[in-house]
N, C-alpha and C positions, 0 to 999 in steps of 0.2 A: 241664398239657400233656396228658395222658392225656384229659382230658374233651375235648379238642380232637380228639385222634386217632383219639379214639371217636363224634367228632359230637353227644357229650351236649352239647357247650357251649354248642351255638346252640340246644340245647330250653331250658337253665336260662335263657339269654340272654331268649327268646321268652317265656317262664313269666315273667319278673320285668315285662317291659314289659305283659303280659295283666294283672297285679295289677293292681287300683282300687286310685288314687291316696290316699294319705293311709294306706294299712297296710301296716306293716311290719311284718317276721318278723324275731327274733330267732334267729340261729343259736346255742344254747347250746352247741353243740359249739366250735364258734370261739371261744368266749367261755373257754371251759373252757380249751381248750387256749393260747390267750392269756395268762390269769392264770398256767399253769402256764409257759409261755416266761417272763414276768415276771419269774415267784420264782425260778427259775433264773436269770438277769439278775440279780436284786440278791444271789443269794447269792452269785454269781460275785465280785461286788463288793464285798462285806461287810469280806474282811482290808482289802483298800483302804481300805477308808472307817475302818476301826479305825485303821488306820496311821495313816493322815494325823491323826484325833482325837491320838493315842497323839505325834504326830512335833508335831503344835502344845504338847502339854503338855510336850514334852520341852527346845522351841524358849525357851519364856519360863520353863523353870525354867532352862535353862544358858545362856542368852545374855544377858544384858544391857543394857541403854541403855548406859550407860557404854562397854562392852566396842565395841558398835557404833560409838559415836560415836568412838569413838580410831581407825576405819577407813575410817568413811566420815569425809569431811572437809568434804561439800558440794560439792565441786568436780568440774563437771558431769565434767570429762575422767577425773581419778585415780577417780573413783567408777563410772565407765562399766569402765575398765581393772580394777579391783576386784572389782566383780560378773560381769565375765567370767570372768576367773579362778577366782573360786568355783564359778561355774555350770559352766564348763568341768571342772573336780576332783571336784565334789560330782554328778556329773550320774545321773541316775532318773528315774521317773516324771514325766510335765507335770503330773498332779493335785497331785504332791508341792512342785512348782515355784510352783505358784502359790500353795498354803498359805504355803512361805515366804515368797513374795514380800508376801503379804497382812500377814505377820508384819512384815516387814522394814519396809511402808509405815508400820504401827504407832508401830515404834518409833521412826521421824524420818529413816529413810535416804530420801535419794534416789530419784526417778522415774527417773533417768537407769542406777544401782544393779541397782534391781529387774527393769527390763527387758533388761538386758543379762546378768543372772543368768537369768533365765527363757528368755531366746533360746537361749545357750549351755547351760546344763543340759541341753536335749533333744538338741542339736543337735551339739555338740564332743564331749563323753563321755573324758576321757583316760583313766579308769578302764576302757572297752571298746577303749583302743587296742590294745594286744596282742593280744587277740583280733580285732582288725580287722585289725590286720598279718600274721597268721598267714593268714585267710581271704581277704584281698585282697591281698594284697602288702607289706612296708615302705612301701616308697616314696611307693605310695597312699592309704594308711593318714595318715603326716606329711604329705603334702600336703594330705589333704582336711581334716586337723586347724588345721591353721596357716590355712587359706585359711578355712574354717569362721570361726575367732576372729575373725581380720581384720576378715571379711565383717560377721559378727552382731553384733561391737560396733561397728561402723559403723553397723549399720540399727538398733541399739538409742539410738546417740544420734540418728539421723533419725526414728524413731518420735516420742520425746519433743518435738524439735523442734517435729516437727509438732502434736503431740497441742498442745504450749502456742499454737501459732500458733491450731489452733484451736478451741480453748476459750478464748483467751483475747481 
């Protein structure tokens, strides 16, 4: 914006279209400052990504096939109803949602499970309800929780529906 308001921009403009075709300049300034946005970006991310490592090793040392399978039962509805309920309790991070959910597909649960665990985890949160009630109201707070559930285990079993319609 500044090169604009100063009328360099239509010289850099004119200067690049005057270059003969086939040479380019490498701006190492851009380049430099780039790689340093970068590494600031993945260091930003780093606990994240330890987590999730840290939160899968934690997943298949305390959880089970067994333990899973006395939960989910297969049945598209009690297991849609089930995974909501967890994702709505347990709810965090989407990166974290999907780890489990990749975990959960592992062990033999449910498509119908996973994605209505993943919809609700980001989405319901009962663990930020208090503080949503405080900042927005009770009232809005339980309604937009309830109608939330409703909603995303509804579109969690219409996702899958469809997903088998068609893929299959």
């Amino acid at each position: 914006m500044e090169k604009y308001k100063k009328g360099d921009l239509q010289k850099q403009i004119q200067a690049e279209v005057d270059r003969p075709a086939g040479r380019h300049r490498i701006d190492w300034d851009a380049v430099r400052q780039a790689a340093r946005s970068s590494a600031r970006q993945f260091a930003s991310l780093l606990p994240i990504l330890i987590g999730v490592v840290l939160l899968i090793g934690l997943f298949n040392a305390f959880v089970s096939t067994e333990f899973l399978a006395s939960i989910f039962s297969g049945s598209p509805l009690l297991d849609t109803l089930w995974g909501a309920c967890f994702g709505s309790i347990l709810a965090g991070n989407p990166i974290n949602s999907y780890v489990i959910g990749g975990e959960l597909l592992k062990h033999g649960v449910s498509l119908f499970a996973v994605t209505a665990l993943i919809l609700t985890w980001v989405t319901v949160g009962l663990v930020q309800l208090p503080a949503e009630a405080a900042a927005l109201g009770r009232k809005f707070a339980l309604v937009r929780t309830v109608i939330s559930f409703v909603m995303f285990t509804g579109i969690a079993v219409l996702t899958v529906v469809l997903f088998n319609l068609l893929a299959g």
